[in-house]
Steps between C-alpha positions, in 0.01 A plus 500: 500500500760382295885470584609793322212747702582340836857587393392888424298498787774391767797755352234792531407396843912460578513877310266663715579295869897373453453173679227293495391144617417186414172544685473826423534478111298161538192679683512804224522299190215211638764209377673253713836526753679255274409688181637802608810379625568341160430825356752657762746238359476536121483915549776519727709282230446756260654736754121684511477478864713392830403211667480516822475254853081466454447734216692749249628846480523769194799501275543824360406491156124315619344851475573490142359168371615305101237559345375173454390504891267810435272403187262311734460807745161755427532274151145587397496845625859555277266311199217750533746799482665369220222486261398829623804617428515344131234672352639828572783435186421573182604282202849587390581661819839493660469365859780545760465197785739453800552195695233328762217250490246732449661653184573146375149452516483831292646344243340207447187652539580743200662207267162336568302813358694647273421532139753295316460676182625844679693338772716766767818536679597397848829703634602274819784453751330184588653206336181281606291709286759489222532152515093404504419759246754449228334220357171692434592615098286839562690601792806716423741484798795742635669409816725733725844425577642422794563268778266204550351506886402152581246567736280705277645377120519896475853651347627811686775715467617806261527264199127508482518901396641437163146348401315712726627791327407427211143413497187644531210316676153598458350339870734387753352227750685485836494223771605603780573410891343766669312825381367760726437877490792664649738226406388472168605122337775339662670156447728277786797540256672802367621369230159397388353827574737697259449290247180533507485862556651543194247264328210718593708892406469352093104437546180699376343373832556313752277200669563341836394142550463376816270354754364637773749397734772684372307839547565720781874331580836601431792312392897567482603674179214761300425416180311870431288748699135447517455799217704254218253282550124545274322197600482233731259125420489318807279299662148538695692461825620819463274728755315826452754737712760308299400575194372863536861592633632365207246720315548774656865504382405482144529114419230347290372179743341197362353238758443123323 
């Protein structure tokens, strides 16, 4: 396990307990006392967690990790969904793509596959997909406006429904925090969740991608009722009841 996942791995443990030990996080991760409190140390200076007498306690934004914490977690499930995901564009197409680390992986897996003779167009709030992307010559790119959100690299705010406006997107792929039946897709911020509510009212259709482990949850802010929503590629973790519900409500599941 490398730095970075024992890093992911100790703010989602401090997300879902609050406080957690030396020993504790020590026994969970199968690393060393000393380790761990180093890791304590170096988080805690970049105000991610609390240290505490023994241990360390949540700050308040650990729920909501920078993105570069997340890429190692479910990395090859997110991998598998993203190819999946690829081959439903069609050359030329005009793709809409929010923020997250399974849409980033989205994008790379469609620069990767693309046909650079007919190329297609990405429509982002995520200035990490921007970014990575420009360079590729058969990749046309138009980015939002608004307010850059350091935690996720995604801009929010009413700036971004200028563009919005303005555009229409052929297939929409959404990352999400949470999607479940009643709640539909949901994200910790608000200000993430319009944004990208209005992403998804300019698309043809509209493809969640997520794995397994955000299905059946609910986060803060909705993003769009379950009806919005025409397909969902996930992973084989998902389970049968899990996926039939999600059938049952009219979205199109795809297990990888």
């Amino acid at each position: 396990m490398s730095r970075y996942e024992r890093w992911n791995a100790i703010l989602e443990l401090l997300a879902e307990e609050g406080r957690l030990s030396v020993e504790q996080a020590a026994q969970s991760l199968e690393v060393s006392t000393a380790t761990i409190r180093r890791d304590f140390d170096e988080l805690a200076g970049q105000q991610l967690l609390m240290r505490t007498r023994g241990g360390a306690v949540t700050q308040s934004v650990s729920y909501d990790l920078p993105l570069r914490y997340k890429t190692a977690r479910h990395a090859g499930e997110k991998q598998r969904i993203a190819k999946a995901a690829a081959a439903l564009v069609e050359p030329g197409a005009v793709v809409g793509m929010n923020g997250g680390t399974t849409t980033s992986e989205v994008a790379r897996a469609l620069a990767t596959v693309a046909d650079p003779e007919v190329g297609f167009t990405i429509v982002t709030n995520a200035l990490n997909i921007a970014a990575e992307l420009t360079v590729r010559q058969h990749v046309k790119i138009v980015v939002t406006g608004g307010v850059a959100r350091p935690q996720s690299y995604e801009l929010i705010g009413p700036l971004a429904s200028g563009v919005l406006e303005q555009v229409a997107i052929d297939i929409a792929f959404l990352g999400v925090d949470a999607i479940d039946v009643d709640a539909g897709a949901t994200a910790h911020h608000e200000g993430e969740a319009s944004v990208n509510s209005q992403l998804i009212e300019r698309a043809g259709r509209v493809v969640v991608v997520a794995d397994a482990s955000k299905v059946g949850r609910r986060a803060f802010a909705r993003i769009c009722a379950i009806d919005a929503i025409d397909s969902l590629i996930t992973d084989d973790g998902l389970s049968d009841d899990a996926a039939a519900r999600l059938t049952e409500a009219g979205v199109t599941v795809t297990r990888v």
